[in-house]
HTML snippet that shows the backbone in 3Dmol.js (N, CA, C, O; Angstrom):
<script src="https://3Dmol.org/build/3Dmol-min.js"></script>
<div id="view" style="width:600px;height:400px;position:relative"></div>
<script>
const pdb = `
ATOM      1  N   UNK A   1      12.579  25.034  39.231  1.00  0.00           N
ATOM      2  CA  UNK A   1      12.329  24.584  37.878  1.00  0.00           C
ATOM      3  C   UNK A   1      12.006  25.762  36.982  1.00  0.00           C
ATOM      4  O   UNK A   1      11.318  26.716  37.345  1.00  0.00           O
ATOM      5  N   UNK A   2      12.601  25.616  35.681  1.00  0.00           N
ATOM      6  CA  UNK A   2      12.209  26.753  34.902  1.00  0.00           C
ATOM      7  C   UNK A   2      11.287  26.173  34.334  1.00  0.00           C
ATOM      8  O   UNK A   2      11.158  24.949  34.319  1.00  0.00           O
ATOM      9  N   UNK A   3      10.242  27.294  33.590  1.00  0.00           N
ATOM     10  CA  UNK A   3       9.212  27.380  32.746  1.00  0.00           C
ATOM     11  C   UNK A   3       9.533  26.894  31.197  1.00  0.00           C
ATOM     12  O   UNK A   3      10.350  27.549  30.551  1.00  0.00           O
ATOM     13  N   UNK A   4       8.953  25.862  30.663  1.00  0.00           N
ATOM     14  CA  UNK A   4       9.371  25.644  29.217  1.00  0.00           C
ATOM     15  C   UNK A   4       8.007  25.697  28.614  1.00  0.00           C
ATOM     16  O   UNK A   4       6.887  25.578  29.112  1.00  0.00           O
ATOM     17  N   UNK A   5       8.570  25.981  26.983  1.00  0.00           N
ATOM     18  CA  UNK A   5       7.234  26.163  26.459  1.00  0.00           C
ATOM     19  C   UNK A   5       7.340  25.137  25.505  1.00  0.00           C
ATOM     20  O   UNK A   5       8.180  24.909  24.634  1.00  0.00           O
ATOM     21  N   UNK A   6       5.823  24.299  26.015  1.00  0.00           N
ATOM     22  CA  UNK A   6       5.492  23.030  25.600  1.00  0.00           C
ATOM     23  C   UNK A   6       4.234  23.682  24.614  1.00  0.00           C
ATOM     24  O   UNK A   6       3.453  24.556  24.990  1.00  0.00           O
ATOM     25  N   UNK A   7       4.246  22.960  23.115  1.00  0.00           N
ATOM     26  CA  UNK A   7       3.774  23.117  22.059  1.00  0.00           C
ATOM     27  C   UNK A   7       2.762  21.991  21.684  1.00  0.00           C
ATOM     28  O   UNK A   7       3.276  20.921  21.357  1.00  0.00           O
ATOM     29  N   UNK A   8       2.071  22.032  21.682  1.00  0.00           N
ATOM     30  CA  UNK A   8       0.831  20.891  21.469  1.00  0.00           C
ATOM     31  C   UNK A   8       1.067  20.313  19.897  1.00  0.00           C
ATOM     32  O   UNK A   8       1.760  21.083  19.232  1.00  0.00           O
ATOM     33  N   UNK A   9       0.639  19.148  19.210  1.00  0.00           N
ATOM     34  CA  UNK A   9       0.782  18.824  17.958  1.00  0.00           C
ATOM     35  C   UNK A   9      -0.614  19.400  17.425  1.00  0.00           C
ATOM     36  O   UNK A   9      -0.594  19.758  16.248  1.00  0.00           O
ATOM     37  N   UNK A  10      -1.742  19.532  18.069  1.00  0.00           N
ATOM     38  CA  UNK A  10      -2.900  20.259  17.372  1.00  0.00           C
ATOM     39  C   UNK A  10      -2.786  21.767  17.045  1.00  0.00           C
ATOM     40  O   UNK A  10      -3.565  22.379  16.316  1.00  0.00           O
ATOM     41  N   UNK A  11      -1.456  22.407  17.833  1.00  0.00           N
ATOM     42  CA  UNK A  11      -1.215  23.480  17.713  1.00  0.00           C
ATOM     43  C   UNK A  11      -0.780  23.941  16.533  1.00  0.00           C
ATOM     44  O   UNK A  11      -1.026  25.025  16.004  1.00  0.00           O
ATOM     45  N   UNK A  12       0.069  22.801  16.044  1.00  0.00           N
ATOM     46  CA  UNK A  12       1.267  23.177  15.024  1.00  0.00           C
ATOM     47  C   UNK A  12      -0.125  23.461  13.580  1.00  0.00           C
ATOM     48  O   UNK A  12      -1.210  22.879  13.581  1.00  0.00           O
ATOM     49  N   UNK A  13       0.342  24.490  12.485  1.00  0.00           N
ATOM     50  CA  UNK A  13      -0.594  24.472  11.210  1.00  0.00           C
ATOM     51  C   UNK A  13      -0.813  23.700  10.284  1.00  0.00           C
ATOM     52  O   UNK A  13      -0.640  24.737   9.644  1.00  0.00           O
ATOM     53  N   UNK A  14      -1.064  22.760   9.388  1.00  0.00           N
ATOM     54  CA  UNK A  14      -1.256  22.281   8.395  1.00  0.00           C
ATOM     55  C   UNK A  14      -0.608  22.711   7.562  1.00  0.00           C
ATOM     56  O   UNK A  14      -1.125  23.739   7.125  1.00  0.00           O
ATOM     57  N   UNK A  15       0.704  22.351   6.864  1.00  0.00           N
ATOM     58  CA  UNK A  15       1.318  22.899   5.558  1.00  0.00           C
ATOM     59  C   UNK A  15       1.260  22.049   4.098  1.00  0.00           C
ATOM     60  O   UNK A  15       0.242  21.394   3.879  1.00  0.00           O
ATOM     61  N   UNK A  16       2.060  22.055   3.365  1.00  0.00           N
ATOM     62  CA  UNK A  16       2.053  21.172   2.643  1.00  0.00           C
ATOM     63  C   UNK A  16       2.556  19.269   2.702  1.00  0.00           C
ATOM     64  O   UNK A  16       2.434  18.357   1.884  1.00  0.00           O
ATOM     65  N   UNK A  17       3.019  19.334   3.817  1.00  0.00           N
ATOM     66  CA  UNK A  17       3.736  17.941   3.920  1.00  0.00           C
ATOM     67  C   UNK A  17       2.517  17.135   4.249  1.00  0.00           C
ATOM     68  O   UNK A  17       2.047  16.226   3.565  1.00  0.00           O
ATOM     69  N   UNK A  18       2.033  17.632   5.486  1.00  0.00           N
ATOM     70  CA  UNK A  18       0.597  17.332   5.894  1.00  0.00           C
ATOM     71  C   UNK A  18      -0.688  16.679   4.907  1.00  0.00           C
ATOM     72  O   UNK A  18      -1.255  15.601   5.089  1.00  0.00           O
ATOM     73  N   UNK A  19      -0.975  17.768   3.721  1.00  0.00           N
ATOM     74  CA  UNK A  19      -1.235  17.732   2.724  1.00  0.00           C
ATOM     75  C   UNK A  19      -1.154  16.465   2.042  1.00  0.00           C
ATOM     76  O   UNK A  19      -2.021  15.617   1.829  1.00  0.00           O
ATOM     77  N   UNK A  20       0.697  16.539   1.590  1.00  0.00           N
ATOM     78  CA  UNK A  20       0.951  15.082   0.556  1.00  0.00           C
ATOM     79  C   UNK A  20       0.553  14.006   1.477  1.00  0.00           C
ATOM     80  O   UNK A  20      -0.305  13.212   1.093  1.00  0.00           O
ATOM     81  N   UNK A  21       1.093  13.881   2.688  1.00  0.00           N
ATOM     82  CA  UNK A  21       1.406  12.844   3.468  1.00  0.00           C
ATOM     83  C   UNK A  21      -0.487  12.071   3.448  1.00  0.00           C
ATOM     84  O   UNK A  21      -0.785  11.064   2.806  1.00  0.00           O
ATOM     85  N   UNK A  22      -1.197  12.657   4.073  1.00  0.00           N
ATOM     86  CA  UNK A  22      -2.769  12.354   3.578  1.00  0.00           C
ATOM     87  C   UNK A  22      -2.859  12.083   2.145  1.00  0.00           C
ATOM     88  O   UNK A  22      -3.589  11.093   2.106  1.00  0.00           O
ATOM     89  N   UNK A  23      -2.635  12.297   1.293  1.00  0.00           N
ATOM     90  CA  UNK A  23      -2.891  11.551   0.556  1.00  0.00           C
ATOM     91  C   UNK A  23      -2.126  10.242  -0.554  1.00  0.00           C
ATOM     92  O   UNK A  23      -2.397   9.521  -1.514  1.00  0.00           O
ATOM     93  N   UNK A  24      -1.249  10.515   0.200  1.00  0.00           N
ATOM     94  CA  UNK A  24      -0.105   9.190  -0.002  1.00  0.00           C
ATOM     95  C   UNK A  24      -0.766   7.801   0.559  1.00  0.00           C
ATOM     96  O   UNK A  24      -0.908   6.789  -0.128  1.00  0.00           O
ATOM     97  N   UNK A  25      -1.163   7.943   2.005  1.00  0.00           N
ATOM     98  CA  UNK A  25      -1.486   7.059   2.701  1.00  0.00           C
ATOM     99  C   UNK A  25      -2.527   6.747   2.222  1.00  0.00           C
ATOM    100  O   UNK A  25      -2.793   5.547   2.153  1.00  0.00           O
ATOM    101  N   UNK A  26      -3.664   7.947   1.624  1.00  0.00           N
ATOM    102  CA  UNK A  26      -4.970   7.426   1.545  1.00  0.00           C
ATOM    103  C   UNK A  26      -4.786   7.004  -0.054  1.00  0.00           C
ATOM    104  O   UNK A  26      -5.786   6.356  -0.366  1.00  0.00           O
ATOM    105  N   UNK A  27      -4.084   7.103  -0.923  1.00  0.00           N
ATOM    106  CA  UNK A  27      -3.695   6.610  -2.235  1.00  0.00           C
ATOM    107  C   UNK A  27      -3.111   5.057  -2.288  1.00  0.00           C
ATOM    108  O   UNK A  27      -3.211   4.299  -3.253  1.00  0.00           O
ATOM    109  N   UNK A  28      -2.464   4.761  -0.990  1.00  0.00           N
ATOM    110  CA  UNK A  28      -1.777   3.814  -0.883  1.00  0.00           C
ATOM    111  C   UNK A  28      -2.732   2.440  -0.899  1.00  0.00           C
ATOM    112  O   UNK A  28      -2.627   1.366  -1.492  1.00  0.00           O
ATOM    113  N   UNK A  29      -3.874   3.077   0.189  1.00  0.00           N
ATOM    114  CA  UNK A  29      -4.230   1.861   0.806  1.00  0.00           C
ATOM    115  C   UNK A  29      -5.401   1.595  -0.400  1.00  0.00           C
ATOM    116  O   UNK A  29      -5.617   0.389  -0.522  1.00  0.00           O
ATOM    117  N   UNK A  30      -6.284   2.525  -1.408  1.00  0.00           N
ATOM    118  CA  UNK A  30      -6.392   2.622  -2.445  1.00  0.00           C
ATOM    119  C   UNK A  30      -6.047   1.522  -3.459  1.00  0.00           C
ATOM    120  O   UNK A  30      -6.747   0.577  -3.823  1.00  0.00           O
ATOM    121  N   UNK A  31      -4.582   1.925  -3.896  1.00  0.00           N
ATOM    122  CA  UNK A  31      -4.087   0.800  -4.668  1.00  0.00           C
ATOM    123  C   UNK A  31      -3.496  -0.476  -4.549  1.00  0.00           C
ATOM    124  O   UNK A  31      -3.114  -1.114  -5.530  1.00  0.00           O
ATOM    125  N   UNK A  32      -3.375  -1.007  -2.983  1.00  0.00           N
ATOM    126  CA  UNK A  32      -3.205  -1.675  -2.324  1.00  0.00           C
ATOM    127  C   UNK A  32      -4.438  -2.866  -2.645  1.00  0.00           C
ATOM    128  O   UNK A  32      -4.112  -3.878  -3.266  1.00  0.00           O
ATOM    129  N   UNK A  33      -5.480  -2.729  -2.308  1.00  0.00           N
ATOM    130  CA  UNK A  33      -6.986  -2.943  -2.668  1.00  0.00           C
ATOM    131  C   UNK A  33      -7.488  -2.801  -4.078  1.00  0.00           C
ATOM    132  O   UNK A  33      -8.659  -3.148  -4.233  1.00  0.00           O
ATOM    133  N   UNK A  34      -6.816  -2.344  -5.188  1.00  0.00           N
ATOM    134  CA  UNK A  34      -7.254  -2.181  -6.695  1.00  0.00           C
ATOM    135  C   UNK A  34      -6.147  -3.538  -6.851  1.00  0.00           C
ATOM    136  O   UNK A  34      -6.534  -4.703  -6.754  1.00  0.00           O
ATOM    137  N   UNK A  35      -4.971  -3.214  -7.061  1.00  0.00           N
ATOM    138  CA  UNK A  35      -3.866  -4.780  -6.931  1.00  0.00           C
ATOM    139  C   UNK A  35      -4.101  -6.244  -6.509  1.00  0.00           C
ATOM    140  O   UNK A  35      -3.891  -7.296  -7.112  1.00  0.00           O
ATOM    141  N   UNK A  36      -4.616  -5.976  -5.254  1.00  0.00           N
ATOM    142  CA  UNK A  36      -4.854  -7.287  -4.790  1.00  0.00           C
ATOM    143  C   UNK A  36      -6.926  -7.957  -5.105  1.00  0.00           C
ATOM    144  O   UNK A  36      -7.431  -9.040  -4.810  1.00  0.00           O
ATOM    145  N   UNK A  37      -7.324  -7.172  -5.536  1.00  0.00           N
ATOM    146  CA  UNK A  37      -8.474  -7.429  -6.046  1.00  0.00           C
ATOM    147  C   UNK A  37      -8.450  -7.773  -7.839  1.00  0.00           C
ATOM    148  O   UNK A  37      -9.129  -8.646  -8.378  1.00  0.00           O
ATOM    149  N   UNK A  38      -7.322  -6.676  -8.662  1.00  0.00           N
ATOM    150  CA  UNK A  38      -6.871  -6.829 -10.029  1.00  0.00           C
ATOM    151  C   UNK A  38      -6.413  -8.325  -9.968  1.00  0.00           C
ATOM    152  O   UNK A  38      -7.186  -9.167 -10.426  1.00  0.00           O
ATOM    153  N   UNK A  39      -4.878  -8.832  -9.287  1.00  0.00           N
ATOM    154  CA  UNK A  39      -4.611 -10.182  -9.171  1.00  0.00           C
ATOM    155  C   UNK A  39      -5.775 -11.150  -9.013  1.00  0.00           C
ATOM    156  O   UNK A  39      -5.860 -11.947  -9.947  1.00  0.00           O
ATOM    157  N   UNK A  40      -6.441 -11.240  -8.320  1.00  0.00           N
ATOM    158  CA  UNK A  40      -7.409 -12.139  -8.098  1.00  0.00           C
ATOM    159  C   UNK A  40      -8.395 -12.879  -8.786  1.00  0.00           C
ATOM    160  O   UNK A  40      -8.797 -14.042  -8.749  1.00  0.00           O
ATOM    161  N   UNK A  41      -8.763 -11.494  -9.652  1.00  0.00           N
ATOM    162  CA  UNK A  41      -9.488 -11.806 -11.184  1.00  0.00           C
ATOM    163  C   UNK A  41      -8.702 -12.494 -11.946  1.00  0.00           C
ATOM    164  O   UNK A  41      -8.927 -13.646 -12.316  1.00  0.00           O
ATOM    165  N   UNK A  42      -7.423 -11.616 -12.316  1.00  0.00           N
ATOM    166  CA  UNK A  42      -6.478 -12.198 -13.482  1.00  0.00           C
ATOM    167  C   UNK A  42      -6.195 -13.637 -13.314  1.00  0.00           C
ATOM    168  O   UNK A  42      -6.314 -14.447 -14.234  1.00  0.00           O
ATOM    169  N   UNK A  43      -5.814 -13.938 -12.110  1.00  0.00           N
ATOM    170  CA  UNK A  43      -5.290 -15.663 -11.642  1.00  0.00           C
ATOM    171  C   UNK A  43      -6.098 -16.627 -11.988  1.00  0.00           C
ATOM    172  O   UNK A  43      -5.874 -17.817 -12.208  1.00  0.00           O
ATOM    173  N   UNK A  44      -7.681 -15.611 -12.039  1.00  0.00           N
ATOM    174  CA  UNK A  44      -8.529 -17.099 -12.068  1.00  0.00           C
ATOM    175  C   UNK A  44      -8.564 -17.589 -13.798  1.00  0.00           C
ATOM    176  O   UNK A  44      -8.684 -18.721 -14.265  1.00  0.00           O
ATOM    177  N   UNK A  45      -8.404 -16.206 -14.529  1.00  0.00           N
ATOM    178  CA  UNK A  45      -8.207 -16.822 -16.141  1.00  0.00           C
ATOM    179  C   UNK A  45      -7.427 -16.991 -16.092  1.00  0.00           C
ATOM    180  O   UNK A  45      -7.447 -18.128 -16.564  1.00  0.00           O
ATOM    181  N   UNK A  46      -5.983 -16.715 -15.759  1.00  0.00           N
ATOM    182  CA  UNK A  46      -4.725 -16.921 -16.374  1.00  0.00           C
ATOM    183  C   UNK A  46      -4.744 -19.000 -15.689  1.00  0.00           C
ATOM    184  O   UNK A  46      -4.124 -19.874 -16.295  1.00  0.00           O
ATOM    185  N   UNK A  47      -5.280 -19.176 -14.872  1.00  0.00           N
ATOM    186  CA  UNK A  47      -4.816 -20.540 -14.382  1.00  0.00           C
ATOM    187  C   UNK A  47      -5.309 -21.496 -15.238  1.00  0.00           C
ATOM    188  O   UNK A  47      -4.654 -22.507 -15.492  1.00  0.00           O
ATOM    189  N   UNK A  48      -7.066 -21.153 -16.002  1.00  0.00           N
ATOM    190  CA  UNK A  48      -7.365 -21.978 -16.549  1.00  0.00           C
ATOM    191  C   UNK A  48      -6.624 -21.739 -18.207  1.00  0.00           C
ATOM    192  O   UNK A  48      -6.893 -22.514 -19.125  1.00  0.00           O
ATOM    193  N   UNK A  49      -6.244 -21.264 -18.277  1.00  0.00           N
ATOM    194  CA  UNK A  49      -5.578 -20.882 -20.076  1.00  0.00           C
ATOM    195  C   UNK A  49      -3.813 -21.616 -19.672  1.00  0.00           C
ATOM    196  O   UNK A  49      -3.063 -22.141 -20.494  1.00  0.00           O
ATOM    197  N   UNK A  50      -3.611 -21.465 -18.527  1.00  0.00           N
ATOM    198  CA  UNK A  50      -1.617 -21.579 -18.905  1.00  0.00           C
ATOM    199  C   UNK A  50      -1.735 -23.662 -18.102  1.00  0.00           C
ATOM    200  O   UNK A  50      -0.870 -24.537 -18.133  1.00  0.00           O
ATOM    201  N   UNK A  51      -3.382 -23.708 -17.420  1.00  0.00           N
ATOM    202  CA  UNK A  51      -2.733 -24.627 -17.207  1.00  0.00           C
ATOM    203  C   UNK A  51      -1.917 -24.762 -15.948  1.00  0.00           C
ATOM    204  O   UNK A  51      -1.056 -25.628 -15.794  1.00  0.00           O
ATOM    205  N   UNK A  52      -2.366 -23.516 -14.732  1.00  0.00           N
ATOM    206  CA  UNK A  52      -1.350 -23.557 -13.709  1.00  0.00           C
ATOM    207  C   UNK A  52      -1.487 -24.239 -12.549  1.00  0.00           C
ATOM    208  O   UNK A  52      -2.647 -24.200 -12.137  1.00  0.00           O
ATOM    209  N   UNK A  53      -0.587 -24.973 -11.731  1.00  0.00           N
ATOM    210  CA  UNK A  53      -0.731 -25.631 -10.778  1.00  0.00           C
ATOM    211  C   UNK A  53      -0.979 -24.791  -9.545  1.00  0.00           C
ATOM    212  O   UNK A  53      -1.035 -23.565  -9.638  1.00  0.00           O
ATOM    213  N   UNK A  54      -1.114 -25.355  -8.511  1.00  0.00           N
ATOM    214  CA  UNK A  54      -0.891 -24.819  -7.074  1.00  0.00           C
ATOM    215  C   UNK A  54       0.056 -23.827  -6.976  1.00  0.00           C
ATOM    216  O   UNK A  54      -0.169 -22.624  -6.841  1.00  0.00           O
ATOM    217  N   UNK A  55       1.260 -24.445  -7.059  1.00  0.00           N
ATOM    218  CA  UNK A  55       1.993 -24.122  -6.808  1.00  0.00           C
ATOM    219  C   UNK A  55       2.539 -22.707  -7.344  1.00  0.00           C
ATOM    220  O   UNK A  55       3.109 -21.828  -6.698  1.00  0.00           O
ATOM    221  N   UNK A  56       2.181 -22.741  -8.803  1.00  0.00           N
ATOM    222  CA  UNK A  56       2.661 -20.701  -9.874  1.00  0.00           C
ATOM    223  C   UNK A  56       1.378 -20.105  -9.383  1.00  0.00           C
ATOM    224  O   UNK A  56       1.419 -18.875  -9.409  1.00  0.00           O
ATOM    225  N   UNK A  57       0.152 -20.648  -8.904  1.00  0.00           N
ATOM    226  CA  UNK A  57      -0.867 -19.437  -9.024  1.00  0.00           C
ATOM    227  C   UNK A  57      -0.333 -19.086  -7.120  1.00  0.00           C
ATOM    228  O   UNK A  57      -0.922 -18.106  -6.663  1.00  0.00           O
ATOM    229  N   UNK A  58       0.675 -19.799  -6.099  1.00  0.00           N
ATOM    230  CA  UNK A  58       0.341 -19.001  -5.089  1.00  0.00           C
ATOM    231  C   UNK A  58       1.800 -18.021  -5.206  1.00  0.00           C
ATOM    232  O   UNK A  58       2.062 -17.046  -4.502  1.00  0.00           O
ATOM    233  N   UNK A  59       2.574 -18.554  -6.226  1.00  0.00           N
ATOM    234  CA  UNK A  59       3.623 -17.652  -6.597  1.00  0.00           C
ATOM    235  C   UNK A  59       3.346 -16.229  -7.405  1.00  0.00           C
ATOM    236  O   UNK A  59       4.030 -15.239  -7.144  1.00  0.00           O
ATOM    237  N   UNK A  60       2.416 -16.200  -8.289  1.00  0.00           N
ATOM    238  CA  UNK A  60       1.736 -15.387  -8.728  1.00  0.00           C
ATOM    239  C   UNK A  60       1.471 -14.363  -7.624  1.00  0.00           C
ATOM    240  O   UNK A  60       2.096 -13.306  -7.542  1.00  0.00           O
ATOM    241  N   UNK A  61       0.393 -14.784  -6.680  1.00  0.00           N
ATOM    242  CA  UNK A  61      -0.309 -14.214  -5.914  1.00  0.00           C
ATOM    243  C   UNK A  61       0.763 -13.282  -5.081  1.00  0.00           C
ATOM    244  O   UNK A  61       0.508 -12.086  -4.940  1.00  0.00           O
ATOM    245  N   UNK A  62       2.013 -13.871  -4.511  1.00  0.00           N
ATOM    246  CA  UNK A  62       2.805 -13.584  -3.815  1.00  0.00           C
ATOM    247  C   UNK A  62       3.480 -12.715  -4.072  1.00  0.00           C
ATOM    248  O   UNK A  62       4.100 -11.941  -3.342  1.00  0.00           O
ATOM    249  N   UNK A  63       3.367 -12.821  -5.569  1.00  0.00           N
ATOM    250  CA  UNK A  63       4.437 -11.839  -6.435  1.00  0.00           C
ATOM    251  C   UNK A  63       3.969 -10.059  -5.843  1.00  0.00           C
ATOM    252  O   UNK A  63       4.738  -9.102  -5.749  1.00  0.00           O
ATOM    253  N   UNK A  64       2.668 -10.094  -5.567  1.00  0.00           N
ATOM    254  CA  UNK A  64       1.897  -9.038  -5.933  1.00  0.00           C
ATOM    255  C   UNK A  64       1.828  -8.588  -4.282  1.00  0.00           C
ATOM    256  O   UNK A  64       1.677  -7.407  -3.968  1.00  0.00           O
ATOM    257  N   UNK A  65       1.957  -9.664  -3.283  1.00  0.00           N
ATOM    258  CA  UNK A  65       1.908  -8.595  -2.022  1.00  0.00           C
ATOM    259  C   UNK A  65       3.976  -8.409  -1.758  1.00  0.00           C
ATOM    260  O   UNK A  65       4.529  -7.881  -0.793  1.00  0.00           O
ATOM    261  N   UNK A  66       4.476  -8.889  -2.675  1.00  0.00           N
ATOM    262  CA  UNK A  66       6.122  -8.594  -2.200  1.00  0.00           C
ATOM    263  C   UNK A  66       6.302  -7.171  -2.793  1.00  0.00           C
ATOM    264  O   UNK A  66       6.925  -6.338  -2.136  1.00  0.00           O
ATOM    265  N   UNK A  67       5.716  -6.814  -4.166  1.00  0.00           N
ATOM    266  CA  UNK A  67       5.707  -5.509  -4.933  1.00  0.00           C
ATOM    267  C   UNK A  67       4.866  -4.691  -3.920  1.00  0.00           C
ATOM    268  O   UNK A  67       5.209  -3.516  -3.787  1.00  0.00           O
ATOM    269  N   UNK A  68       4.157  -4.989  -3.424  1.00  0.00           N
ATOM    270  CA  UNK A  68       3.183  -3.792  -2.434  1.00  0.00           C
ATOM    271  C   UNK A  68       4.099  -3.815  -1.520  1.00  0.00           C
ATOM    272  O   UNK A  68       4.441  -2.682  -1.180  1.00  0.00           O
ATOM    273  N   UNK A  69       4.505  -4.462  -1.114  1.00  0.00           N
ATOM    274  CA  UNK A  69       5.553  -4.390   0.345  1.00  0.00           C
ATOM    275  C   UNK A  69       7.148  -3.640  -0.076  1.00  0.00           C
ATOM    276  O   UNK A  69       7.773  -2.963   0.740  1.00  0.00           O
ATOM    277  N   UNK A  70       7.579  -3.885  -1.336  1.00  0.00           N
ATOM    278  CA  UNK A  70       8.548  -3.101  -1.294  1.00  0.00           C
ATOM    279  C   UNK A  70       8.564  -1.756  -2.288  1.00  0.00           C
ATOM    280  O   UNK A  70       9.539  -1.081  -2.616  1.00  0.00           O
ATOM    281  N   UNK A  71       7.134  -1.590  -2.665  1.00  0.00           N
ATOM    282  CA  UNK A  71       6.651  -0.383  -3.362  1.00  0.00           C
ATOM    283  C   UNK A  71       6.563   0.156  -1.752  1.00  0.00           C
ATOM    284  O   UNK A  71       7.663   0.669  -1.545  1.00  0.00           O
ATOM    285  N   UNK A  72       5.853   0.250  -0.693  1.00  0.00           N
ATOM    286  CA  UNK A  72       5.790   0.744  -0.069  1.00  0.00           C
ATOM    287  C   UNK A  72       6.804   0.958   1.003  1.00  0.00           C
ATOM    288  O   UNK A  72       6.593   1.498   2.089  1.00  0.00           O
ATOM    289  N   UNK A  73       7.845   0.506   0.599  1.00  0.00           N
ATOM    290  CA  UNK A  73       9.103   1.057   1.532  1.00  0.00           C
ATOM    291  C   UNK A  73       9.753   1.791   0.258  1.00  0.00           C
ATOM    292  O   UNK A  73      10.827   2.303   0.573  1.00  0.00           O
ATOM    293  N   UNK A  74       9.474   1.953  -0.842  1.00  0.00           N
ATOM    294  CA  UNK A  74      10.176   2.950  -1.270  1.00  0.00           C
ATOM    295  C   UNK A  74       9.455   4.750  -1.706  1.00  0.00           C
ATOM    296  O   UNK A  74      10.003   5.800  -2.044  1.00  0.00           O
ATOM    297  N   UNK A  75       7.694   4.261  -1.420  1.00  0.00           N
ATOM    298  CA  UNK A  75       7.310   5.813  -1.469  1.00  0.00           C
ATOM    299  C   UNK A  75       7.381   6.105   0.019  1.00  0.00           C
ATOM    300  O   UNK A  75       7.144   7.238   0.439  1.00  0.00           O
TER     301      UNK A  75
END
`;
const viewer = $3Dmol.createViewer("view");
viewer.addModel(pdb, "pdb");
viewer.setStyle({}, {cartoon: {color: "spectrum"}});
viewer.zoomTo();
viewer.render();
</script>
């Protein structure tokens, strides 16, 4: 058997990708939690002013984790 040289991932340095990538994730989950806490407030006035049933406030609601879900397949 030959000798290969195996590289550890704690080995490798910290560059810039490293960098963004931390704070993408930690930005994400951030506004993830500002959104779905923002909706929550808004629904409860917007339901009593428009008058909304069951049914638009869980469409509402839904609206807001489909935009997080495909905001986050596109950053």
């Amino acid at each position: 058997m030959s000798a290969t040289n195996h590289v550890s991932i704690e080995d490798v340095p910290l560059n810039k990708f490293h960098k963004r990538l931390t704070i993408s994730v930690g930005g994400a989950s951030l506004m993830d939690g500002y959104i779905l806490s923002i909706i929550g407030v808004a629904l409860v006035q917007m339901t009593a002013q428009l008058n909304l049933d069951n049914f638009w406030q869980g469409l509402i609601a839904t609206s807001a984790l489909i935009g997080i879900f495909i905001g986050g397949l596109f950053s």
